[in-house]
C-alpha positions, 0 to 999 in steps of 0.5 A: 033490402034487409032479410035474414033468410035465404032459400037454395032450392033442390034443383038438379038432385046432384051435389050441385045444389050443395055447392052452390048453397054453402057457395051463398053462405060463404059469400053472405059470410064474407059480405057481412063477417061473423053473420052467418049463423047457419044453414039448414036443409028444410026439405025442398031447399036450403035455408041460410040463416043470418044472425041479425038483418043487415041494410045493404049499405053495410054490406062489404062489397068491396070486401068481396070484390079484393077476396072473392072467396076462392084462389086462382089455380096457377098452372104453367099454362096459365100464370096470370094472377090477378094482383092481390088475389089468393092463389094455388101453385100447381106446378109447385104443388105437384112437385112436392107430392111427387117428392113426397111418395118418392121419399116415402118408399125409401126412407122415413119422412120425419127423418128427412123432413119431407112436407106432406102434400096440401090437403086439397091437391086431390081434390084440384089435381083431378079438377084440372084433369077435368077441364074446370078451371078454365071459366074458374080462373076467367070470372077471377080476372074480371072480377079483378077489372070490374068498376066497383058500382056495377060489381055492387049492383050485379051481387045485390041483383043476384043475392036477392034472386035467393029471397023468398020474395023471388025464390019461386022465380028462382026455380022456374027460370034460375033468374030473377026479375030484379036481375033483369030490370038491373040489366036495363038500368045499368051496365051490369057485370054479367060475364059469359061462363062455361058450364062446368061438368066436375061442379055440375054433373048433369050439365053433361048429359048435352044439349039438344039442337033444334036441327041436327048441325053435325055428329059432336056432342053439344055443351050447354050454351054459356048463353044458358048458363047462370054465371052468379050460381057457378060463381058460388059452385066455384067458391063452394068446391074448395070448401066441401069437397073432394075428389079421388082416382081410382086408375083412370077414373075419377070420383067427386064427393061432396059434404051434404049439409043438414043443419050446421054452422059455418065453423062446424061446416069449417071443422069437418071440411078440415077434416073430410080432406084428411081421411086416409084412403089405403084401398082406393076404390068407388065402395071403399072411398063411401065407406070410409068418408062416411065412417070418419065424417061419423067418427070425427062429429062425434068426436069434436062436435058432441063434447059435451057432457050433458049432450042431450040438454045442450045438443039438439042434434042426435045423431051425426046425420043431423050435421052432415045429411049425406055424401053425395058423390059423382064418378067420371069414367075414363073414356080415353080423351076425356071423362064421361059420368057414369053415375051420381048417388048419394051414401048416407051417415049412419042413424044408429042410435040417438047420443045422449050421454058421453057412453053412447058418444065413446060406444059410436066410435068404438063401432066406427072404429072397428068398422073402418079397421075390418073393412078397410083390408078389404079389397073390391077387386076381389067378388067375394070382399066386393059382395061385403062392401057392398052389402055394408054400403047399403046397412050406412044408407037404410040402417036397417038392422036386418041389412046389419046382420046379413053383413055380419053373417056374410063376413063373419063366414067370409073369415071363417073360410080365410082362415081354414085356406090359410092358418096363419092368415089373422083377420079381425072380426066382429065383436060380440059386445058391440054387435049385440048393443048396435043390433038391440039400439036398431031394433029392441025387439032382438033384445028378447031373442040375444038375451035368451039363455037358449039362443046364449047356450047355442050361439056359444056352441056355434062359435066354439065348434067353428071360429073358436076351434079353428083357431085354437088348432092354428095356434097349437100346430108347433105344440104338443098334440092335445085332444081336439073337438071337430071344427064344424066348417059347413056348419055356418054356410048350412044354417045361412042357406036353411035360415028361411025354412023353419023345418031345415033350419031346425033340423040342421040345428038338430043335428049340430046339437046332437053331434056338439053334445057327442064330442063333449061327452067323447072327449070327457072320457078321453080326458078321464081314461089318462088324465096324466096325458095332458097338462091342465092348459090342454084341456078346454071342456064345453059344457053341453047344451041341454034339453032346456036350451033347445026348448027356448030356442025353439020358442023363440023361432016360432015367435020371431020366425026362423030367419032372424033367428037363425041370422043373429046365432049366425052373426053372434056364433062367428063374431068375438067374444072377449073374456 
């Protein structure tokens, strides 16, 4: 048998399908080294291409049998290394992590050379707690006692289940002829294997009994469970994998191949088990995977400089397709799935040069930096998460600005309850590049000098005064223009009714030009009152401005209108 293609079909719709696709990769890596060139997600399957087709005679299945591709998990309980084989010592690791946040609450590591915790403990801590090293650790054993003719014949068996010849078998039954006439001819490896919820979310939905014997939930029988398909789901977890606790409960997140090598693959896995995650919960773990995995292919893999000719991909979602996660809810003795779903990386705009590569991390970076204070127990900062969560998997620019409007009121509100309270918001420059690369039409509406004129009136009669008022509180008292506070949230609930919205716009205008002229003649009448770094004068919006915003409204309609002087009225302008 001699194939450089081999197909993994989609068949549960969970990161199961993930893992035992890469789990194949790694395994035909370690069966023919240097071989793998990549896989790719075609649509209904996965497709594991080799660099050259190699005959099975120099396939080194001896090789994989004395490193079968992931460690054994050595707890107290269960301390039986296979000789010869990797190993993960849980207890010794567990002990250091608890070393580790012991120390950093009273003292600076570096000083006392405290080791970091292994980036992987999260990931097999919560594994453990969930029960999934059982068969895990078993297969390793057998493996171990197996004769290595049957252990040959079996891998041969079950790697050609996932050639095109028998990827149609494959997705009725899960397996194949070939494996079965190998069962006749030979006594074929084929241990019996439990199935494993954390690697296979669905598989605990239960199994339904032709006739009632009692009121326990059923697992799968290991009868019907594919030993070789867990076998590359277990080589696969340690890879591509993470998992997180948010107070009792547990959330598994897997990197969603696209179209990667396996040192790409090896790269970001590096990476993936090193994101920082300071506000623990379900939205913000999404986040901010997705926001670093962005961050980091970017970074490393768009290097470049002629990034358009020597890169086919575009974007970052071309390496990575998704994230696809699965959260366990505590249920007191155990763990019950609550839910499974998939968050996107973002598509923004193609990387054609080494600007659009510095321009994406900007964005990330300032993304990550405002959302990660934001804390999904509170409703307010859940409603922002969430509406951001949804703008990484539709990148949809309208999604886009309702976030920005939302939290550009959400600062605005903070800092009047609190003045001393600074929280970072959007900047202008980066907003506008983002919004315009999503959708160019906007570009006629931002660029407009009528919607300049009253977006920057916006921002000086609401954010822009309110924080020259906090700063100046301890100062000598100086002539101040009116902060505008219902201003924002007035034009957000007109923003789909061209005639409320217009007639709100109106009335700020006419009040907006009123204070301009107010504090001109303030200023005029004692002009030795202030020093020149008191007075900020505003220039008026003129009948001009008003005119062209009024055009653009009844071009475009008046939600987007007024949305994007909302968004662009409460972000930062630098300058």
């Amino acid at each position: 048998m001699e194939n450089q293609y081999f197909y993994v079909s989609h068949k549960t719709g969970t990161y199961a399908d993930a893992l035992e696709a890469v789990g194949l990769a790694y395994l035909l890596d370690i069966l023919m080294p240097k071989n793998v060139e990549r896989i790719k997600n075609i649509g209904d399957c996965y497709q594991i291409t080799l660099r050259k087709a190699k005959a099975l005679d120099s396939w080194h299945f001896d090789r994989l049998q004395a490193a079968p591709g992931y460690p054994y998990f050595k707890t107290s309980k269960d301390h039986t290394v296979p000789e010869g084989y990797l190993f993960y010592d849980y207890e010794k690791e567990r002990e250091k992590e608890k070393r580790y946040w012991e120390n950093a609450k009273k003292t600076c590591l570096r000083q006392e050379n405290i080791l970091e915790p292994h980036p992987k403990h999260s990931l097999l801590k919560n594994l453990y707690i969930m029960q999934a090293f059982h068969s895990h650790n078993r297969l390793l054993h057998e493996l171990s006692q197996v004769e290595p003719q049957s252990f040959r014949e079996t891998i041969k068996a079950n790697v050609q289940r996932y050639t095109i010849t028998s990827i149609g078998n494959n997705v009725e039954t899960g397996f194949s002829r070939g494996q079965e006439d190998t069962k006749r001819k030979h006594k074929v490896f084929s241990p019996s294997l439990a199935a494993v919820q954390a690697l296979n979310p669905i598989v605990g939905k239960g199994f339904n009994r032709s006739k009632p014997k009692g009121t326990g939930l059923a697992t799968v029988p290991s009868a019907y469970v594919d030993w070789f398909t867990e076998y590359l789901r277990y080589i696969a977890i340690h890879r591509i994998a993470n998992a997180y606790n948010i107070h009792d409960d547990i959330k598994i997140t897997v990197l969603v191949p696209a179209n990667v090598t396996l040192e790409e693959l090896d790269q970001l896995s590096h990476h993936f088990t090193r994101i920082p995650h300071y506000q623990k919960s379900s939205c913000q773990i999404d986040i901010q995977n997705s926001l670093a995995m962005t961050s980091e292919i970017v970074k490393d893999l768009f290097s470049s400089l002629d990034v358009g000719v020597e890169k086919q991909h575009k974007s970052p979602q071309q390496y990575i397709a998704a994230l696809s996660t699965a959260y366990f809810k505590s249920l007191g003795t155990g763990k019950g799935l609550l839910n499974v779903s998939t968050i996107g990386l973002p598509t923004w705009f193609s990387i054609e040069t080494l600007q659009d590569k510095e321009l994406w991390l900007q964005i990330a970076r300032e993304h990550r930096s405002i959302l990660e204070r934001l804390r999904e127990e509170r409703l307010e900062e859940a409603e922002l998460l969430f509406q951001y969560r949804d703008f990484l998997s539709t990148g949809k620019s309208i999604t886009l600005l309702h976030f920005a409007v939302a939290y550009g009121i959400f600062v605005f509100h903070e800092m009047s309850r609190d003045s001393k309270k600074i929280l970072e918001r959007l900047r202008e420059e980066l907003l506008s590049k983002l919004v315009i690369s999503l959708n160019r039409r906007y570009s006629d509406i931002i660029n407009n000098p009528g919607f300049q004129a009253v977006a920057n009136a916006i921002r000086r009669a609401t954010v822009s005064e309110q924080y020259r008022r906090a700063r100046q509180q301890d100062r000598k008292p100086r002539p101040y223009y009116e902060v505008h506070y219902t201003l924002l949230t007035d034009l957000k609930r007109k923003a789909g009714s061209k005639k409320d919205a217009i007639a709100r716009l109106s009335d700020f205008i006419s009040a907006y030009n009123f204070e301009n002229a107010r504090i001109t003649e303030i200023i005029a009448r004692s002009p030795d009152s202030f020093r020149d770094e008191e007075i900020m004068r505003r220039p008026s919006i003129t009948d001009q401005e008003i005119t062209q915003l009024i055009h653009l409204i009844d071009d475009f309609g008046s939600e987007p209108v007024i949305v994007l002087l909302i968004a662009y009225g409460s972000a930062k302008k630098e300058g």
